[in-house]
N, C-alpha and C positions, 0 to 999 in steps of 0.2 A: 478251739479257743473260745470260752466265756464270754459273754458282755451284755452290760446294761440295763437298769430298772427305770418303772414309770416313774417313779420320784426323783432318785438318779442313782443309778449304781453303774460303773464303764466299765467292771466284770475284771475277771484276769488275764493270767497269760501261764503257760506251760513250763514250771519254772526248772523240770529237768532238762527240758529244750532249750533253755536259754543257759544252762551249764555249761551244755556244749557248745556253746556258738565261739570257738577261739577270741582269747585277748590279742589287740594288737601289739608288737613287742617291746613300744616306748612301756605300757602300761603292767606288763609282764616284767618289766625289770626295775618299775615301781613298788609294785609289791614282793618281787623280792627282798627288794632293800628292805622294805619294811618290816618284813617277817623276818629279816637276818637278828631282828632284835632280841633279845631274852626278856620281853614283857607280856603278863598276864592275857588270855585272849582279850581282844578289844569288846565292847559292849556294842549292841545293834546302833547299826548309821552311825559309827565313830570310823568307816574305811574311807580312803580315799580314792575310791572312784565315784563317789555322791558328797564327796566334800564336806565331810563331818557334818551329814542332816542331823544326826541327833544335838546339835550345837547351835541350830538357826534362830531359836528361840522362837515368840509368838508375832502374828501379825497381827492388824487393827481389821475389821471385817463391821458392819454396822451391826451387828448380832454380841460383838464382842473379843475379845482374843482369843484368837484362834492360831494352834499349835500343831503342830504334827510330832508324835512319842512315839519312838521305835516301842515296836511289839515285845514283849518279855511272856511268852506263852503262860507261863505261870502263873504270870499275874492276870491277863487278858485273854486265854483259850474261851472258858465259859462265856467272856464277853459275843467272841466272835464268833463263836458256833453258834449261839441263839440267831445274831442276826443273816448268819449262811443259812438258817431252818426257817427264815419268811421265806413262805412264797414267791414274794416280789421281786425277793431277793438270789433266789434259787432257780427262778427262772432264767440267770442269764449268768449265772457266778459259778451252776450246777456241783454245790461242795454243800449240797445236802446232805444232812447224816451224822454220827455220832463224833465225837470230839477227836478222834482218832482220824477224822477224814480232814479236819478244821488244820489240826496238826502238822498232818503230815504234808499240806500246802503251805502252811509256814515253814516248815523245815528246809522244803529245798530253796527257799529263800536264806534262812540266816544260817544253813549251811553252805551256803553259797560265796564268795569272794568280793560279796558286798555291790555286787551291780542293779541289785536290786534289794528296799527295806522298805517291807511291810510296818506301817505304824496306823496308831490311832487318831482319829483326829478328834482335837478336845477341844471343845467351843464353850468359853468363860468358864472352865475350868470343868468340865462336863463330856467325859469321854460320849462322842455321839457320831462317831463314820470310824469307816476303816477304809485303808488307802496304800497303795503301793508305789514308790518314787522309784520309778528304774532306767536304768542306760540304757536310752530306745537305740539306740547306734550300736549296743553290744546284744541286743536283743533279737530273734528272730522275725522281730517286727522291719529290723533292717531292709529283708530280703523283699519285701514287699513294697517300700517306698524308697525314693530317692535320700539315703539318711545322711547326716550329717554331722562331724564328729562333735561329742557332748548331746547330743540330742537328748532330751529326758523325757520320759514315757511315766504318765498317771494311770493308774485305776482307782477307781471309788464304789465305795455304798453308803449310803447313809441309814444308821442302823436303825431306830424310831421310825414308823411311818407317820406319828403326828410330824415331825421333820422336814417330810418332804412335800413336794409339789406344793410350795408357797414363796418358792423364787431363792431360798437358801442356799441350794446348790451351787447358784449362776455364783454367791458371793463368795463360796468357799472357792471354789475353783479360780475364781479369778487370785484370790489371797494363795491361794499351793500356788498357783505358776509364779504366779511375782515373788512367794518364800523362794522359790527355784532359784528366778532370773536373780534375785537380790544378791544368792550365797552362791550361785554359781557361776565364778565370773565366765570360762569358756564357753559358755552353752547360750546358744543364740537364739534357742524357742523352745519352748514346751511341746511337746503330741501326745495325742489321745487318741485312742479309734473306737466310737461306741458305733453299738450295733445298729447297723440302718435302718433297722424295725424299730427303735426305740426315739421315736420323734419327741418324747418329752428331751431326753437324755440331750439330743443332739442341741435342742433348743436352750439349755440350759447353758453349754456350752459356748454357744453363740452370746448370748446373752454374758457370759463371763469374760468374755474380750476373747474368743478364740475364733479360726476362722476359719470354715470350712474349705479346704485345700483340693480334696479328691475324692472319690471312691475306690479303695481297692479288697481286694480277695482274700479273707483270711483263714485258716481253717477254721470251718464250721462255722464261719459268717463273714456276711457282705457289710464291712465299715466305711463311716464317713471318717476321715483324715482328716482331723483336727488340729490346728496349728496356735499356737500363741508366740508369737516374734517379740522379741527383745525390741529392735528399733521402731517397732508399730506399738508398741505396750503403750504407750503414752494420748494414743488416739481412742482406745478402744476401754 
């Protein structure tokens, strides 16, 4: 399992492993319902188990409005495979390679039942990260920390390196969790797990009102457990 740049990137997650990770059965009989319907397929981040992300609109960030836009590969492949081919970025995200690699990790995303959407994040109107919003509680991020139903799991890169390491990260990140906590009434905290080698990452985090919770085991890297709490949002 992926994670983290010196500027900030929190890497991925294995997203045929988290296909499998079973729905629990209130949620299983939610989207039946839904899909009993004879409507068009839905557009990315319009399911509900992320609460209609693609609907959240923008936050206020001191850089500017800053959005989160479900991926549309079409339109954004090219985008996101340059920035999986930095360096910086491929150090810890390891989805280096031709566009067919970029792909096919978006795919098991929005082929997926919606518990996790890959989107863009567009800062004053300026597509410049790429980010994943997912159900860390349906996630097999689960099996490794004490989870909690609604939990919502981030990853990030920011794709520019003029971008990064100038404190930008600490403000997006603080704007995606409170986009979170805003549109998602159930969900009590945000989690992130970037890579324990990645002390800029971690700091950025900190620095975003998150709070480092633990260390645990993940494959293919040792993460700090990152928290952002709904009821401490206001302190931090």
């Amino acid at each position: 399992m992926p994670h983290t740049d010196p500027g900030l990137s929190s890497g991925s997650h294995d997203t045929r492993e988290t296909r499998d990770v079973p729905l629990p059965p209130e949620l299983r009989a939610l989207l039946t319902d839904c899909h009993r319907q004879p409507v068009l397929p839905e557009a990315p981040g319009t399911g509900p188990l992320l609460d209609n992300l693609a609907g959240w609109g923008p936050a206020g960030t001191p850089a500017g409005p800053f959005a989160l836009v479900p991926v549309r590969p079409d339109r954004d492949l090219d985008r996101i495979t340059a920035w999986m081919n930095d360096p910086a970025v491929a150090a810890f995200w390891e989805l280096a390679g031709p566009p067919e690699t970029t792909a096919e990790h978006l795919r098991g995303q929005l082929d997926g039942d919606g518990r996790s959407v890959p989107c863009l994040g567009v800062l004053a109107g300026v597509p410049m990260s790429y980010w994943e919003i997912y159900r860390a509680d349906l996630d097999p991020l689960a099996r490794h920390y004490p989870a909690r139903p609604h939990d919502t799991g981030i990853h990030l890169l920011i794709g520019a390196g003029g971008d990064r390491s100038r404190g930008l990260g600490s403000a997006l990140l603080r704007a995606t969790a409170d986009l979170v906590l805003d549109h998602r009434p159930h969900c009590t905290r945000v989690v992130a797990e970037p890579d324990l080698r990645n002390t800029a990452s971690v700091a950025a985090f900190l620095t975003g009102g998150f709070r480092y919770c633990d260390e645990i085991e993940l494959p293919g890297k040792r993460a700090a457990l990152m928290v952002r709490d709904r009821a401490h949002r206001h302190l931090f």
